[in-house]
C-alpha positions as CSV (number, residue, x, y, z in Angstrom):
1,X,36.6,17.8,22.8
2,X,33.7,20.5,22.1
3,X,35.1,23.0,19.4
4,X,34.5,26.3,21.2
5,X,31.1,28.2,19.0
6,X,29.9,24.9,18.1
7,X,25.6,24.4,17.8
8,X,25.3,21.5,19.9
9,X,21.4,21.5,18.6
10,X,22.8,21.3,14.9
11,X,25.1,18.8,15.6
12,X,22.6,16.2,17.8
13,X,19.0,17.6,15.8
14,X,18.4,14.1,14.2
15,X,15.1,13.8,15.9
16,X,12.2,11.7,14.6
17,X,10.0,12.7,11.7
18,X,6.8,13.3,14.4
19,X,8.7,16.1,16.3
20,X,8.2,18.6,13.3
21,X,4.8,18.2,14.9
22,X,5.7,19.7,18.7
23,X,5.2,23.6,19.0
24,X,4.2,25.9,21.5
25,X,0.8,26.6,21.9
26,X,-0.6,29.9,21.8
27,X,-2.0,29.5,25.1
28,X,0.8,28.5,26.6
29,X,3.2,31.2,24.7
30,X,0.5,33.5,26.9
31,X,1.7,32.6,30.0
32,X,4.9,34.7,30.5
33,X,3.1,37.8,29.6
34,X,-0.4,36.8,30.9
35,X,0.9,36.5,34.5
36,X,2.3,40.2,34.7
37,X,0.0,41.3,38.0
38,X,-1.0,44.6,35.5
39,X,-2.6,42.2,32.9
40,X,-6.0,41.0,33.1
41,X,-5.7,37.5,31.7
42,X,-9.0,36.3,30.1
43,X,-6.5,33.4,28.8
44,X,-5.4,30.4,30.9
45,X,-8.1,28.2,32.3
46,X,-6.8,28.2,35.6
47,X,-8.9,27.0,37.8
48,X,-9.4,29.4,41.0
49,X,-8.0,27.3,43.4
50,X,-7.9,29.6,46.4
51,X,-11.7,28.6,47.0
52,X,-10.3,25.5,48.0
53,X,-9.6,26.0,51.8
54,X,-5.9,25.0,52.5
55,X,-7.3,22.5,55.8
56,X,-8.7,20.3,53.7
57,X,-5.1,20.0,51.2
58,X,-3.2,19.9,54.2
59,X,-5.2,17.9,56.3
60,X,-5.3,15.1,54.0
61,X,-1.3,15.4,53.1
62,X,-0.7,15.2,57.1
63,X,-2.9,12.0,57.8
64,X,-1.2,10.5,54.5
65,X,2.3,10.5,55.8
66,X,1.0,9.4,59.2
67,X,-1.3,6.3,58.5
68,X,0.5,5.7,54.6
69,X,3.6,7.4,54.4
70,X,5.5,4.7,53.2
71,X,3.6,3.4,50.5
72,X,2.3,6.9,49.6
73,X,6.7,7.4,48.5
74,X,6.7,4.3,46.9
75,X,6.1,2.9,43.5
76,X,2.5,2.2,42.4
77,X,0.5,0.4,40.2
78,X,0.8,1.2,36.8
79,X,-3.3,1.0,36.9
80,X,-3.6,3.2,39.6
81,X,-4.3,2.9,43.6
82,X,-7.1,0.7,44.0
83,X,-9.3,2.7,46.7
84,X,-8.7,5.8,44.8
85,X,-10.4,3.7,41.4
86,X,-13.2,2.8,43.9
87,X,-13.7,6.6,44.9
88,X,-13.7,7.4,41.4
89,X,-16.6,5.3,40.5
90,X,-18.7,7.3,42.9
91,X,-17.3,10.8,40.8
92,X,-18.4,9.4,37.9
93,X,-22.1,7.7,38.8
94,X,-23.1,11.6,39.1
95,X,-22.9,11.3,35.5
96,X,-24.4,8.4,35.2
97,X,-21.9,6.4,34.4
98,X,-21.9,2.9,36.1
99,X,-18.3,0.8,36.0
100,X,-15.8,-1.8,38.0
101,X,-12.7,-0.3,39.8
102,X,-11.0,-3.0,37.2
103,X,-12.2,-0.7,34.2
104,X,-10.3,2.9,35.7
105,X,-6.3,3.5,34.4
106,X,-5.2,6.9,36.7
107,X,-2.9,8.7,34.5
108,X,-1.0,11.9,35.3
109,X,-3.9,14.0,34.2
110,X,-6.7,13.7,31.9
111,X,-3.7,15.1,29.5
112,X,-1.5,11.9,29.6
113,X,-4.4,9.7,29.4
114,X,-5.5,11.5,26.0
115,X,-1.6,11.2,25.0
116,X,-1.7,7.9,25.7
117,X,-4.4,6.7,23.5
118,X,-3.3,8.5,20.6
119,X,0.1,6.6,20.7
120,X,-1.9,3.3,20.9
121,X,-4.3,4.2,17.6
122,X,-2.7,6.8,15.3
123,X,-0.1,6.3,12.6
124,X,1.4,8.9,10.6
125,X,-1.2,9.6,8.4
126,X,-4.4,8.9,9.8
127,X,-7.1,11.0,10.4
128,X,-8.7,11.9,13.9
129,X,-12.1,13.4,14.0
130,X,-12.5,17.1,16.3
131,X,-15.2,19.1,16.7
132,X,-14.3,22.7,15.2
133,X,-13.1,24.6,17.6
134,X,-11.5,21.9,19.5
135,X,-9.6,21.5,22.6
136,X,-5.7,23.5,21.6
137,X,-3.6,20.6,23.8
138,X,-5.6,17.9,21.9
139,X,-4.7,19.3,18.5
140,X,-0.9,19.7,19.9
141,X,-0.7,16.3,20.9
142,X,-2.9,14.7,17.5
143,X,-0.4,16.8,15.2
144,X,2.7,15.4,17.4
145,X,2.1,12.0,16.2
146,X,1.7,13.0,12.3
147,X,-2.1,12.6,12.7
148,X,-4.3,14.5,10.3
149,X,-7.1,16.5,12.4
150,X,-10.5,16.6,9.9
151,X,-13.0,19.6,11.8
152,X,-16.6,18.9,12.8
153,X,-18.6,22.0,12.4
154,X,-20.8,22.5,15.9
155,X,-23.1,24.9,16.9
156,X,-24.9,26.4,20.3
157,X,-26.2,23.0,20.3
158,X,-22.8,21.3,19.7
159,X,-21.5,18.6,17.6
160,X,-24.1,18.7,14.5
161,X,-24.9,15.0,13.5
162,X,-25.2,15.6,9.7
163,X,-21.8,17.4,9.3
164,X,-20.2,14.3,11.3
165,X,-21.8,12.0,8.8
166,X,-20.5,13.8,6.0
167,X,-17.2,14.5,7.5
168,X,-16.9,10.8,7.6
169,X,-17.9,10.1,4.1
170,X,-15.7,12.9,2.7
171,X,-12.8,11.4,4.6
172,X,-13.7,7.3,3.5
173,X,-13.9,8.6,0.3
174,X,-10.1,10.2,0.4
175,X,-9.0,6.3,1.7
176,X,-8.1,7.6,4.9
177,X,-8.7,5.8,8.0
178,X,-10.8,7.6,10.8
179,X,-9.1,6.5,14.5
180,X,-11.5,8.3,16.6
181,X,-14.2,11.5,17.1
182,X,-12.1,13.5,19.8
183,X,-15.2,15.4,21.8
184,X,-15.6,17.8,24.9
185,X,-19.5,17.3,24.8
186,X,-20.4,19.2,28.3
187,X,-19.4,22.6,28.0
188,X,-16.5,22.5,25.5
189,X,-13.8,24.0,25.5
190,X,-13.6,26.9,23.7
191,X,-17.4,27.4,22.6
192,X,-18.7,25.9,26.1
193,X,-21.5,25.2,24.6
194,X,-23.3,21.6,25.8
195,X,-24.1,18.9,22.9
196,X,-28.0,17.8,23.8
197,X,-29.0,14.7,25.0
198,X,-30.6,13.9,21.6
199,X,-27.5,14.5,19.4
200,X,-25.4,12.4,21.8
201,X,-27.1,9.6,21.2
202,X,-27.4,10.5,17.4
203,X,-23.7,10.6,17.5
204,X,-23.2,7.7,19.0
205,X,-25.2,5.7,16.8
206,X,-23.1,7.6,13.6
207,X,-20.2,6.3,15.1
208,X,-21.1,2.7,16.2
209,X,-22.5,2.1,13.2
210,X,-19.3,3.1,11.0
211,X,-17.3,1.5,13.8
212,X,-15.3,4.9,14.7
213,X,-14.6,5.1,18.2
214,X,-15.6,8.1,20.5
215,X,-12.9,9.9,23.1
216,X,-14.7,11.7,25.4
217,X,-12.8,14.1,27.5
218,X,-14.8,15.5,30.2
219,X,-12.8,17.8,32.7
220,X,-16.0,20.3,33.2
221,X,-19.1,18.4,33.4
222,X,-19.6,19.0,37.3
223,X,-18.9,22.5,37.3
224,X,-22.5,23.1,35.7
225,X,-24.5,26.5,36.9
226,X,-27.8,26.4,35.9
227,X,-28.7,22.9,36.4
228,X,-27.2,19.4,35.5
229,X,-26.3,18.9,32.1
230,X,-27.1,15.5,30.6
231,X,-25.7,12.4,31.1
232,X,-22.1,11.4,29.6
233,X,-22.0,9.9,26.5
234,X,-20.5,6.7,28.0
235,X,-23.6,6.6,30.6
236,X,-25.1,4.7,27.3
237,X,-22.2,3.3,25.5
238,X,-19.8,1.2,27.2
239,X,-17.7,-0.7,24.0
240,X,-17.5,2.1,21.8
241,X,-16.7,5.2,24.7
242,X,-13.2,5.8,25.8
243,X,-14.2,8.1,28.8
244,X,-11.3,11.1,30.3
245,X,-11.8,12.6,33.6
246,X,-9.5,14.4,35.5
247,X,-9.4,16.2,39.3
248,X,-7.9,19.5,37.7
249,X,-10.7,21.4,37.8
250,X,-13.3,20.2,40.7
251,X,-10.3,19.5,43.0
252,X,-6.5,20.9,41.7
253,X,-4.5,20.7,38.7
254,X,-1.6,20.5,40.8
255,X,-1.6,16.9,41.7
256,X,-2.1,15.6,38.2
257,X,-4.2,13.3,38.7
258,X,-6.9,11.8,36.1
259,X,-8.4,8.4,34.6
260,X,-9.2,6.8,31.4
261,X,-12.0,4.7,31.4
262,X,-11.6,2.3,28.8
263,X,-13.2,-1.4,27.0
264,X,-11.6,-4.3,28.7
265,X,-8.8,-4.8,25.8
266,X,-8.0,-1.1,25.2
267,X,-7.8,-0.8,29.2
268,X,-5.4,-3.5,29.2
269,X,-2.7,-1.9,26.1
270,X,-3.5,1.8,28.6
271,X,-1.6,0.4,31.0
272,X,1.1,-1.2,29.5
273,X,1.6,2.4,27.8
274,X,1.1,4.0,31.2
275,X,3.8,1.8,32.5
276,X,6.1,2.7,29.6
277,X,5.9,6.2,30.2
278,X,6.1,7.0,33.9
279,X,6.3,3.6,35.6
280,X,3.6,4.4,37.8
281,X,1.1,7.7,38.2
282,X,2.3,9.2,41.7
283,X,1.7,7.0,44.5
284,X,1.5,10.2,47.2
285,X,-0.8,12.6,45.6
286,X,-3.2,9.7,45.0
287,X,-3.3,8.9,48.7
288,X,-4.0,12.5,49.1
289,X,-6.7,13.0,46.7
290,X,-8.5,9.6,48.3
291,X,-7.7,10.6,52.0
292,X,-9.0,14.2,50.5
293,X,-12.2,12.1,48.9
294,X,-12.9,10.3,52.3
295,X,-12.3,12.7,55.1
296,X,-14.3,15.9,53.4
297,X,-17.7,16.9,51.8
298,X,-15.9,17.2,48.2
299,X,-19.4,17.4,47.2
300,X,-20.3,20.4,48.6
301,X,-16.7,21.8,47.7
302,X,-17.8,21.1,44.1
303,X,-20.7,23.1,44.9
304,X,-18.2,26.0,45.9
305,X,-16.5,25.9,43.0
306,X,-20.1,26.3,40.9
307,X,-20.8,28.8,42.9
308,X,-17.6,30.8,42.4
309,X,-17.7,30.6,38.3
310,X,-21.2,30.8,38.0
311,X,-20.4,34.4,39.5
312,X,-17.8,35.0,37.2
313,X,-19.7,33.8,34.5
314,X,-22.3,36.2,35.0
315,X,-19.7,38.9,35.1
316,X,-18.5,38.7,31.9
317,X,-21.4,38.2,30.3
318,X,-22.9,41.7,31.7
319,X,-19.6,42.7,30.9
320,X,-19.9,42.1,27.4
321,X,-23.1,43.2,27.3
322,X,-21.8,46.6,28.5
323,X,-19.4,47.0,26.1
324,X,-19.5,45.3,23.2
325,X,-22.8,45.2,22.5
326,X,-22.4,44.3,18.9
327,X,-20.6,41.2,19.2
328,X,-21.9,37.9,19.7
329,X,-20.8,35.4,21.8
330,X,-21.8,31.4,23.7
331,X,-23.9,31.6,26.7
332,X,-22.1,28.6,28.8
333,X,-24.3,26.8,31.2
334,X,-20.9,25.6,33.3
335,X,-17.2,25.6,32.5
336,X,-14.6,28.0,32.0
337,X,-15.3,29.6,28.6
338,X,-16.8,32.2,26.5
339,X,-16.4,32.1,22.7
340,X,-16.7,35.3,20.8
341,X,-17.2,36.1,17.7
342,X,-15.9,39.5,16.2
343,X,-16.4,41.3,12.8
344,X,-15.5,39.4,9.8
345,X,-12.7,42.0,9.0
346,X,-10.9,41.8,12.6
347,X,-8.2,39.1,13.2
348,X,-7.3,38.1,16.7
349,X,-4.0,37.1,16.6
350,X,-2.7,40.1,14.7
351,X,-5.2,42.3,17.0
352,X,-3.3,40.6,20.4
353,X,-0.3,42.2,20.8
354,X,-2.4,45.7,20.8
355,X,-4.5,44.0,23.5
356,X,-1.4,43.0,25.6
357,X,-0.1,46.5,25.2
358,X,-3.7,47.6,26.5
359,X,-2.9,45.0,29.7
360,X,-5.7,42.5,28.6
361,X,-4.8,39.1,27.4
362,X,-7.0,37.0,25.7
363,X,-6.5,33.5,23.3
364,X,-7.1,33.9,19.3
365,X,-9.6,31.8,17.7
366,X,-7.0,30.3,15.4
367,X,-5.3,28.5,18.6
368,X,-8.5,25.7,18.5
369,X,-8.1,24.6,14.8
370,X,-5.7,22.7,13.4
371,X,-6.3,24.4,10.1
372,X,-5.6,27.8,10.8
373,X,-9.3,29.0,11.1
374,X,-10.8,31.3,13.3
375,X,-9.3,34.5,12.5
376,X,-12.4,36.8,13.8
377,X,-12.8,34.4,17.1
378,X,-11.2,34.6,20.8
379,X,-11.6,32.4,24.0
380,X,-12.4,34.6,27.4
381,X,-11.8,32.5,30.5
382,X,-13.7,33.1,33.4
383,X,-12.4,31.1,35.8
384,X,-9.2,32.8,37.2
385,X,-10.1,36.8,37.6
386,X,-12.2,38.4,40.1
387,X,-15.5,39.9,38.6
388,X,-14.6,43.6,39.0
389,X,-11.2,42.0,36.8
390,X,-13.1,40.6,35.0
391,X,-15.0,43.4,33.9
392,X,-11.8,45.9,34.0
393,X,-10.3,43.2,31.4
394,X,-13.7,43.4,29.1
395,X,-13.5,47.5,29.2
396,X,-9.6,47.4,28.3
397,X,-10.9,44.6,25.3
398,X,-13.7,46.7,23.9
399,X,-10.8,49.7,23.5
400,X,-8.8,47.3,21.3
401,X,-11.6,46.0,19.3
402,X,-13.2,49.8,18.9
403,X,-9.5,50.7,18.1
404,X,-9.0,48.3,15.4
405,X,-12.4,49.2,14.1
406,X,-11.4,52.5,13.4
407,X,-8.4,51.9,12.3
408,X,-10.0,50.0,9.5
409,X,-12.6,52.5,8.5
410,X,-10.0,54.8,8.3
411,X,-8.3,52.9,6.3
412,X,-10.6,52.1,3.7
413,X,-11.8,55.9,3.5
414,X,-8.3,57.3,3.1
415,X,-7.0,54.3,0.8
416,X,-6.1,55.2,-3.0
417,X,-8.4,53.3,-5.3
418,X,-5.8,50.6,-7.2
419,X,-4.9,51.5,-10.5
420,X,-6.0,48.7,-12.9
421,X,-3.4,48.1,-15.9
422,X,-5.3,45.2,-17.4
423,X,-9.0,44.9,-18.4
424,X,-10.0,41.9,-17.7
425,X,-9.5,42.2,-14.0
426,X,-12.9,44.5,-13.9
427,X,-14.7,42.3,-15.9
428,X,-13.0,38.7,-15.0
429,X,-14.4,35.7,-17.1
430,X,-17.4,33.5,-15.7
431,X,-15.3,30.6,-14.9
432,X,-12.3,32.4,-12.7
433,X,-12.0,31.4,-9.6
């Protein structure tokens, strides 16, 4: 019998040591107030799935339950449906990536996949390799299973070669082990920014040769603008890749559906874990993303989509341009993102709850780094707002930034000078650090 008051989560809270790791991320905290119709949310990277014309959804949902409805509700293959590994092949080959249908796991996302492989490799204690800033989930999900996340510094060019190779070397020379370089190569998220073709396989070659093996999640890389971006870094490296994709973003992130694509013996342990976890992907949205994949140009649909943030794109970066000249910020060639950079002295994620007051929601830098970091940065996503939303949200962001600004300089002008009591604290010795 319950005693009446009792905390049932005291009583039953013996949970495992990795669950100190699980906590809200700030994006998703976001949400609640992010989806208030008066807020302009530069947060979420929801895709804009109204440009996908309903038809085509339903279309392919109606011929599923009339040619495979009773396989579509049934248990699947812990590997995936077979076609849909065929029709995945062809999504990837625009990448250059060439495969067998044998080599695909689907997973319930890109997400699961990347949860997956991180139960396979890390123990508590070891260390995975992220570029800095890194994917938020990723970091969630590395922390959940006591991993240690060690930062690669990147740049507008990405990943930078030399401060991988002394990333590793700092990290040997600890006695840790390294599991795997974590890496959203084609227009990251946050930075969007796109490593080059020359520093992929410079990377690659870093890695293979201090056998370290490479997770590259790639949700983004057909949504490019400009013009293609180059090849995945498994196009080149099939034993040492670990390849994510996912139909979240080119199709809809409602039917979960992704794929690992995986070395023969790491494909093989994928599944067994896929299996453990959910049994089987789901059975009836596969059949509808393949009936989807055969019966309509999801090429050209692709080509929508480009079309649609490519606008958007360009809106925020006039946007910016307009007002808040001052700052700086990544010129994506595809994706979702925008990463700016603010004044030293200006923290995002104190500075938010001013923005949200000012109906503008945005992500703090500090979200994308496992070590706190990125106090003066913020994600703006593109993808969800209208461009004249887009550019009310930037407006409604530059009065926050200017506000806190001024606020500061007011501040330091007004400020008493501190009264110093000891000596030594004007003139502190050489060695004080």
């Amino acid at each position: 019998m319950t005693t009446q008051g009792t905390n049932l989560d005291q009583r039953y809270s013996h949970y495992a040591d990795r669950t100190a790791g699980l906590a809200a991320s700030e994006v998703r905290a976001l949400f609640a107030v992010a989806s208030r119709p008066e807020v302009v949310s530069l947060a979420g990277g929801m895709p804009f799935v109204s440009a996908l014309p309903k038809e085509l959804v339903s279309g392919a949902m109606e011929r599923v339950m009339r040619d495979s409805g009773p396989a579509a509700l049934q248990y699947g293959s812990g590997q995936g449906l077979p076609q849909l590994r065929e029709q995945i092949l062809e999504v990837m080959a625009l990448e250059g990536i060439r495969a067998g249908v044998d080599d695909l796991v689907v997973t319930t996302g890109s997400q699961h996949a990347l949860e997956l492989i991180t139960k396979l490799f890390v123990n508590p204690g070891d260390v995975v390799l992220a570029e800095a800033p890194s994917y938020v989930t990723a970091l969630t999900v590395f922390k959940s299973f006591q991993a240690e996340v060690a930062h690669v510094a990147m740049d507008d060019f990405g990943l930078v070669p030399q401060a991988l190779r002394e990333t590793i070397e700092r990290v040997r020379a600890e006695g840790k082990p390294i599991k795997f370089l974590y890496t959203i190569p084609t227009f990251s998220n946050p930075a969007g920014v796109t490593l080059t073709w020359e520093r992929r396989l410079e990377i690659l070659e870093i890695c293979r040769s201090n056998d370290i093996l490479v997770l590259e999640d790639n949700p983004y890389g057909l949504l490019y603008f400009e013009g293609q971006p180059p090849h995945a870094m498994r196009s080149v490296e099939e034993d040492g890749v670990i390849y994510l994709g996912t139909f979240s973003k080119t199709l809809a992130p409602g039917f979960r559906v992704g794929w690992a694509l995986a070395p023969h013996a790491i494909r093989e342990k994928i599944i067994l874990a896929n299996e453990a976890a959910v049994l089987s992907p789901s059975s009836f949205t596969q059949y509808v993303i393949h009936e989807y994949l055969s019966g309509s140009d999801w090429k050209g649909q692709i080509d929508t989509f480009r079309g649609v943030y490519r606008e958007r794109r360009d809106a925020m970066l006039h946007a910016l341009g307009d007002y808040l000249p001052d700052l700086s910020w990544t010129n994506p060639a595809g994706g979702f993102y925008v990463w700016v950079t603010l004044p030293e002295n200006l923290d995002s994620k104190s500075m938010l709850p001013r923005a949200v007051k000012e109906l503008v929601a945005y992500t703090p830098g500090t979200a994308f780094y496992a070590d706190g970091s990125g106090r003066n940065k913020i994600r703006l996503s593109f993808c969800y707002p209208t461009p004249d939303f887009i550019r009310e949200g930037i407006r409604r962001l530059s009065t926050v930034i200017n506000g806190e600004l001024e606020l500061l300089t007011t501040f330091s002008q007004t400020a008493p000078l501190p009264v110093v009591r000891d000596s030594s604290l004007i003139n502190p010795p050489a060695n004080l650090s």
